[in-house]
C-alpha positions as CSV (number, residue, x, y, z in Angstrom):
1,X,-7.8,-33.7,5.8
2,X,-7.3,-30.9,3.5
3,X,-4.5,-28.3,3.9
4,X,-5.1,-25.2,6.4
5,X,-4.0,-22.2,7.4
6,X,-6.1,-22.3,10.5
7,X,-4.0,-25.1,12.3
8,X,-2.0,-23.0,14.7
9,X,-2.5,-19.7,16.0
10,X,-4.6,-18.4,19.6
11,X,-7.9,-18.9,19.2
12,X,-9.8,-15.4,19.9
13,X,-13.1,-14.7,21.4
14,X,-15.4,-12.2,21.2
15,X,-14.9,-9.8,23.8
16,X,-11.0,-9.8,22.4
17,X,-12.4,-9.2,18.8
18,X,-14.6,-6.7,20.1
19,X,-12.5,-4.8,22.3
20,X,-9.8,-4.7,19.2
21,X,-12.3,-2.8,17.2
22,X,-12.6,0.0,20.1
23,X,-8.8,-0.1,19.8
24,X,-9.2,0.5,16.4
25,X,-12.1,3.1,16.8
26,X,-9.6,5.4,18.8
27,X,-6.3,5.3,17.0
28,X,-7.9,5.9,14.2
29,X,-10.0,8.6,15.6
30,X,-6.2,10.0,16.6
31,X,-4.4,9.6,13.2
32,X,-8.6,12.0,11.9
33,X,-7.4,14.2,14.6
34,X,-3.6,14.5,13.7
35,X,-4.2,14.3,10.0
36,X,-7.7,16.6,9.5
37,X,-7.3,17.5,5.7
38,X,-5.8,13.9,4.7
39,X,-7.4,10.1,4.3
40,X,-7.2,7.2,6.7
41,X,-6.8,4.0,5.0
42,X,-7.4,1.1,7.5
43,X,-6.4,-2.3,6.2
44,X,-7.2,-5.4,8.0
45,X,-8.5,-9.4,6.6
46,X,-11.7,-10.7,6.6
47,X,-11.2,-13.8,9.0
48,X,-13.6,-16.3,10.1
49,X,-13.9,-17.7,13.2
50,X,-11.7,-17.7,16.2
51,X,-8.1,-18.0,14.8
52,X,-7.0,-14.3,13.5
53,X,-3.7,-14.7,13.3
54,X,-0.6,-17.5,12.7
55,X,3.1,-17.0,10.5
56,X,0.6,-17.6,7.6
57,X,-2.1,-15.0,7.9
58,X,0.3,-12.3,9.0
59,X,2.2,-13.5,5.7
60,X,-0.8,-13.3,3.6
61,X,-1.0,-9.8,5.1
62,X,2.5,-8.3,4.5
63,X,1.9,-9.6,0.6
64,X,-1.2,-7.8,0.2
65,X,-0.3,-4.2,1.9
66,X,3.2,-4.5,-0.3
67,X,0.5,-5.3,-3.1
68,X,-1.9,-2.2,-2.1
69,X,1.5,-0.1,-1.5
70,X,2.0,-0.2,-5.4
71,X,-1.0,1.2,-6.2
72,X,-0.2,4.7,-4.3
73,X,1.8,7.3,-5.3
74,X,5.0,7.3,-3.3
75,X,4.3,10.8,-2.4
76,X,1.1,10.2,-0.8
77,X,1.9,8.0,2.0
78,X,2.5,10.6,4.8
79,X,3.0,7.8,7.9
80,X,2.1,4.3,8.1
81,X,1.2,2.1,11.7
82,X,1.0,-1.9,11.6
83,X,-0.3,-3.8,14.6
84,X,0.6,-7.7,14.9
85,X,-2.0,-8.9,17.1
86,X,-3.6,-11.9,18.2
87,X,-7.0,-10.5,16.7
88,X,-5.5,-10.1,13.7
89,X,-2.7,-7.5,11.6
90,X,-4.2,-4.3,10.8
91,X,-2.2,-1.2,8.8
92,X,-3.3,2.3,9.1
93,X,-1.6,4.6,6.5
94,X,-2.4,8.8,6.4
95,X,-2.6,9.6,2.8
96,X,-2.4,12.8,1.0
97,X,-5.3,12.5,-1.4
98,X,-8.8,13.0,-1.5
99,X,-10.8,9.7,0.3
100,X,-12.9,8.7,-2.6
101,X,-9.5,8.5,-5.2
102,X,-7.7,6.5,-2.1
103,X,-11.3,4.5,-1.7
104,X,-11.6,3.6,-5.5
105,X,-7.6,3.0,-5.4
106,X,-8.5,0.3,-2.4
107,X,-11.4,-1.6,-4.3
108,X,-9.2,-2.0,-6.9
109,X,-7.0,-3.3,-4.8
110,X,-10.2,-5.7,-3.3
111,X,-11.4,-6.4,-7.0
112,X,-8.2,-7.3,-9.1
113,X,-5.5,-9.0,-6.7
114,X,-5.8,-12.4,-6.0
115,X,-5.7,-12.3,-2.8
116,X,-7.8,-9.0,-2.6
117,X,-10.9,-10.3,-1.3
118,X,-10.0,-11.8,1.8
119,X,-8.8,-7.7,2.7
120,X,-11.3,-4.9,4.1
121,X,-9.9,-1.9,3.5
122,X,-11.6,1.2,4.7
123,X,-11.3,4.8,4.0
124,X,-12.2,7.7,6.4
125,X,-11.5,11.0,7.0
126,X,-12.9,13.1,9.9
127,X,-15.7,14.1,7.9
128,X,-16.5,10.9,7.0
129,X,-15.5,9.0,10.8
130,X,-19.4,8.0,11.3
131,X,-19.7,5.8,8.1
132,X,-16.6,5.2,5.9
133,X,-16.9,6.0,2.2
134,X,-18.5,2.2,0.8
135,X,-17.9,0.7,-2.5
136,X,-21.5,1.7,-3.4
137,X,-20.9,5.5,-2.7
138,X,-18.3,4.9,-5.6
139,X,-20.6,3.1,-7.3
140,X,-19.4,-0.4,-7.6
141,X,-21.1,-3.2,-6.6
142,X,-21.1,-4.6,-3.6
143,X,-18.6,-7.7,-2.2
144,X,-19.2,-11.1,-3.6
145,X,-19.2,-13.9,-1.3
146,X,-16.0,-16.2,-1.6
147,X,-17.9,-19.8,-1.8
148,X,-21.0,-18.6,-3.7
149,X,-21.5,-15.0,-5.1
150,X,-24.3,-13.8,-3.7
151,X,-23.5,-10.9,-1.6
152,X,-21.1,-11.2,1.0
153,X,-23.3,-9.4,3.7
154,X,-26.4,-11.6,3.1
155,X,-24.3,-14.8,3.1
156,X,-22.8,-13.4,6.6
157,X,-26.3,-12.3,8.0
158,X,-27.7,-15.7,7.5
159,X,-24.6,-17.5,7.9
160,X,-25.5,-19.6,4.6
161,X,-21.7,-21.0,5.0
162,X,-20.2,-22.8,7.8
163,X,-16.9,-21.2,9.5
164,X,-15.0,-24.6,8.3
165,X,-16.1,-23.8,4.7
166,X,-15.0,-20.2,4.5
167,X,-11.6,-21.1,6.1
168,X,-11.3,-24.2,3.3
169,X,-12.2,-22.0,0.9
170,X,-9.5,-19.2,2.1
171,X,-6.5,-21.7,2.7
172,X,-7.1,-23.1,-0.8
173,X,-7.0,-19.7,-2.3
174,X,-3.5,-19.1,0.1
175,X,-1.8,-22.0,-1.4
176,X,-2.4,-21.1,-4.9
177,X,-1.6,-17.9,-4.8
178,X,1.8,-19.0,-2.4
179,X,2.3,-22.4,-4.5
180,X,4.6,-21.1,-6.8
181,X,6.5,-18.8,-4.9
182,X,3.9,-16.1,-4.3
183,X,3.6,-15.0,-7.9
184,X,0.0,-16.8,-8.2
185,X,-2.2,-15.0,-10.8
186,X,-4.4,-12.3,-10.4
């Protein structure tokens, strides 16, 4: 059997996944309130199936919010809030800059670091709470799928891949990028 990430960790339904994202909805509908005039950046992995969370995932995470960190001005992170749980880690930063520059900052982020993909990274502000600014408003394209390329929301609509084959295909890409120390290539 190949190498996984998935081996350990508590599996998580989907009344838990679902009442994480009301969590989610409401703190970050506090930090809009807080923070009117700045940007919400909401980080959190794109995980398949029931196991969210293990030593490895939460390390994959800490790499790639020290990764998207870089990118931002020091001056612009105003506070930062990081849940560790059993759905998954999630960051929530308030940032002093307009939300399309922090939105183009994160798909960078998506596009260009190697472990960028496997991150959803959304940017809000109270006038955008409804719908978060999307990588098309920008004008980039939208998000490839990891096995195939085709777009990642028709793959996930039709479940074209199995969960086993998107966790495979996420592991592999954790222990190349880790193999060598966590310097893997971009």
């Amino acid at each position: 059997m190949a190498e996984t990430i998935f081996a350990t960790g508590a599996a998580q339904d989907i009344m838990s996944v679902l009442a994480n994202k009301d969590a989610r909805v409401a703190w970050q509908d506090k930090l809009m309130a807080e923070y009117p005039e700045d940007t919400i950046l909401a980080s959190k992995l794109n995980i398949p199936g029931p196991i969210k969370n293990n030593d490895q995932l939460e390390h994959l995470f800490a790499t790639g919010v020290a990764q998207l960190a870089q990118l931002f001005p020091a001056t612009a992170l105003k506070t930062e809030t990081t849940w560790h749980k059993p759905t998954g880690p999630e960051a929530f930063w308030v940032v002093d800059m307009p939300v399309a520059e922090a939105k183009q900052i994160a798909v960078q982020f998506e596009d260009d670091f190697a472990l960028g993909r496997l991150f959803d990274v959304d940017a809000l502000t109270a006038t955008t709470q409804e719908r978060p600014l999307s990588r098309q408003d920008l004008g980039f394209a939208a998000r490839r799928c990891l096995i195939c390329g085709r777009p990642a929301k028709d793959c996930a609509r039709s479940r074209r891949h199995s969960v086993a084959e998107l966790q495979a295909n996420i592991s592999q890409r954790y222990f190349d990028y880790f193999k060598d120390g966590g310097h893997g290539t971009n």
